[in-house]
C-alpha positions in Angstrom: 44.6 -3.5 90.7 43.6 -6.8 91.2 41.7 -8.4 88.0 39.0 -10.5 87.9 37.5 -13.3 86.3 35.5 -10.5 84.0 38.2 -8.6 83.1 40.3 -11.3 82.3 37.5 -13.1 80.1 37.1 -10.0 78.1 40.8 -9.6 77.4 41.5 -13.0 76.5 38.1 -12.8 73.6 40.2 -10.2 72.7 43.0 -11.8 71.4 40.5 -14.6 70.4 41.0 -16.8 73.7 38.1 -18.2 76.1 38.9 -19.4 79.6 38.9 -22.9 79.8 38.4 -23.2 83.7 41.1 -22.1 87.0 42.3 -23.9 89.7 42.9 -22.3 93.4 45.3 -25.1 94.7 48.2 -26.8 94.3 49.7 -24.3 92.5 53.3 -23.1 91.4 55.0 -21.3 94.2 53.3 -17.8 94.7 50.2 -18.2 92.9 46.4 -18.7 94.0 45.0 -19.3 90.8 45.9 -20.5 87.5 43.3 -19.8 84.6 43.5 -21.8 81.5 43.3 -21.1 78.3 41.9 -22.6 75.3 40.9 -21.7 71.3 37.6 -19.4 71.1 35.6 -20.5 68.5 34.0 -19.9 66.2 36.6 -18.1 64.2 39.9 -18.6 66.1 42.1 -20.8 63.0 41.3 -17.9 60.2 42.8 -15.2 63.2 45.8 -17.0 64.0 47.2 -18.1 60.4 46.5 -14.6 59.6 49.6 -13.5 62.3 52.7 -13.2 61.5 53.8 -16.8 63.1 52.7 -18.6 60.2 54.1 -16.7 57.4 57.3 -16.8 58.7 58.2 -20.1 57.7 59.3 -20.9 61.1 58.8 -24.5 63.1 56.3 -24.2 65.5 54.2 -21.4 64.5 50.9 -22.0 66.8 52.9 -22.3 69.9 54.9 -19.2 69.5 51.9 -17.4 68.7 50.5 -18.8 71.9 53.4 -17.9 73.9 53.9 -14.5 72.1 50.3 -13.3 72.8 49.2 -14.8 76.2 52.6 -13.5 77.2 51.3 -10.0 76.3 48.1 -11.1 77.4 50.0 -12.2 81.1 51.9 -8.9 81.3 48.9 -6.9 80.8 46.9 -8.5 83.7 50.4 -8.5 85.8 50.0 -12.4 86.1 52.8 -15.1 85.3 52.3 -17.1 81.7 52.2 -21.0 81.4 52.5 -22.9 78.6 51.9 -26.9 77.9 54.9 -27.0 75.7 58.5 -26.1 76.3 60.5 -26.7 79.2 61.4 -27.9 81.6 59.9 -27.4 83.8 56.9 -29.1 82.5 53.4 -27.4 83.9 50.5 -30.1 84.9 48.3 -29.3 82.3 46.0 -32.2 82.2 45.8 -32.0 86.2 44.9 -28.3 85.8 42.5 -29.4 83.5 40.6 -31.7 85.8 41.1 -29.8 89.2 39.1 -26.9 87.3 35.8 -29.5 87.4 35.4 -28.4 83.3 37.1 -31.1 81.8 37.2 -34.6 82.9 37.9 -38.3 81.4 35.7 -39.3 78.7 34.3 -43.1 78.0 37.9 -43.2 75.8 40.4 -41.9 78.2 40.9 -38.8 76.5 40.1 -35.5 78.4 36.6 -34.1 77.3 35.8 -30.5 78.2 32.0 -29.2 78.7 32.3 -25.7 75.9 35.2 -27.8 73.6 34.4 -31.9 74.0 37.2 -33.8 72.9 38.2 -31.1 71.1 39.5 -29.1 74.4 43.3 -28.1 73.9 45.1 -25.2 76.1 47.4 -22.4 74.9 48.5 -21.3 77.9 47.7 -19.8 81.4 47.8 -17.0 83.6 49.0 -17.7 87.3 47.7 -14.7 89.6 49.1 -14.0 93.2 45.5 -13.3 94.2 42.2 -15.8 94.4 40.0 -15.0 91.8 36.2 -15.9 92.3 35.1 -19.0 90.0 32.0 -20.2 88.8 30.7 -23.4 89.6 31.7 -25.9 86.9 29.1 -27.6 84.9 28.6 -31.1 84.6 30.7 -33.4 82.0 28.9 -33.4 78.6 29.0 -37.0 79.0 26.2 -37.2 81.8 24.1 -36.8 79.3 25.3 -38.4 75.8 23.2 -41.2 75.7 24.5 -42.9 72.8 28.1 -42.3 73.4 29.2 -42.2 69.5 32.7 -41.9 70.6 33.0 -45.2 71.5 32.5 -46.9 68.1 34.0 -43.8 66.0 37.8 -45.3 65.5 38.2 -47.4 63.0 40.9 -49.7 64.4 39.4 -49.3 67.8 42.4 -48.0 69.3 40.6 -46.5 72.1 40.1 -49.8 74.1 40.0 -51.5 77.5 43.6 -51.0 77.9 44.2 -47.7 77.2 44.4 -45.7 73.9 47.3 -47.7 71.7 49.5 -45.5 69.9 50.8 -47.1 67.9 48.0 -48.8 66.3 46.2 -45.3 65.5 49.4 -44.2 63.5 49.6 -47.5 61.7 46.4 -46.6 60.0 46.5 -43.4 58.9 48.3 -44.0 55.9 44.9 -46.4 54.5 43.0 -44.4 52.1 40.1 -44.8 53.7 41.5 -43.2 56.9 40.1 -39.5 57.1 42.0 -38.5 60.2 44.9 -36.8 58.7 42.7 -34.3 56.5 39.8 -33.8 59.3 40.5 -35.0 62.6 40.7 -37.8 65.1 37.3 -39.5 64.2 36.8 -39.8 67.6 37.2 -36.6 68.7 35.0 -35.6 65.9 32.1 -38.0 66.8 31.7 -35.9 70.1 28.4 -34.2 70.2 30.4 -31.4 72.1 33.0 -31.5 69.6 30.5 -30.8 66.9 28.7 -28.1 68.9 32.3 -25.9 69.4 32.6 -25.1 65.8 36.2 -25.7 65.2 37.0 -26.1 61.7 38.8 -29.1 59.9 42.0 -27.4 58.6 42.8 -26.3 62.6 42.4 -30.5 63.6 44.3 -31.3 60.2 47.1 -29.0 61.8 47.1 -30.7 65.3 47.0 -34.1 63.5 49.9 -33.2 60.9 52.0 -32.7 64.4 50.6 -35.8 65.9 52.2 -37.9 63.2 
């Protein structure tokens, strides 16, 4: 049986997983189309530290959850699982990620994805030896943000002409008037997509704990 993009949309809201966009070429040896996967939200951080991953006082717990259940997930639909951590080998993520038309590079150089905004992250994929039918892609969110709020959000300005600097970003998260480490990249939150995706604060506290 040969799934489609149905089928594999409403096994991945199962296990509280939307598809983040798929790509039909350039592709590992032996597949036609990779689908990514991101966080469904509303909802998804109260699921996932409810498994058993993060009460096991284990590094790393989001990941093996990731690779646990979209490895069930992969088996299930008979397709191969890809994860953006581990290895090598390392997957192209962030080309998958463009090449599916739904995310693309934002005003600061980060990626910004038209459900997620500069929220978007990816748990994994699932490589099929069949082409699946995809939708067209919307547009970037950023077509139409006319104030661009991202742009004047950091408040070191770390996101500049040449690039996002490191380095600098780190340096001030320590001030106490930094709230980055507690609710997120101020950038990232100042994304009118980002607001509209309904991930909650303790889930981008997580990610920014591992950042650091």
């Amino acid at each position: 049986m040969a799934f489609g993009l149905q089928d594999i949309e409403e096994q991945a809201e199962r296990r509280h997983l939307s598809v983040f966009g798929g790509v039909t070429e350039a592709l590992p040896a032996g597949m036609k189309t990779v689908i990514l996967l991101g966080p469904r939200e509303p909802g998804f951080w109260p699921h996932v530290t409810a498994q058993p991953e993060f009460r096991d006082g284990q590094p790393d717990p989001l990941d093996r959850w990731s690779a646990r259940v979209i490895g069930d997930l992969a088996k299930h639909l008979k397709a191969q699982a890809f994860f953006p951590f581990g290895g090598p080998p390392h997957q192209p993520f962030v080309q998958w990620a463009l090449a599916s038309g739904r995310a693309h590079v934002s005003p600061v150089g980060l990626l910004v994805h038209d459900a997620a905004g500069l929220m978007v992250s990816y748990r994994g994929a699932l490589g099929f030896e069949h082409r699946i039918g995809l939708p067209e892609a919307p547009p970037s969110p950023c077509e139409t943000c006319e104030t661009r709020p991202c742009l004047r959000a950091c408040p070191v300005d770390a996101f500049g002409p040449g690039g996002y600097d490191v380095a600098t970003c780190k340096a001030d998260l320590d001030r106490r008037e930094n709230d980055c480490m507690a609710r997120g990249c101020a950038v990232r939150r100042a994304c009118p997509a980002s607001r509209s995706y309904g991930r909650v604060e303790e889930q981008s506290a997580f990610h920014m704990r591992a950042f650091r």
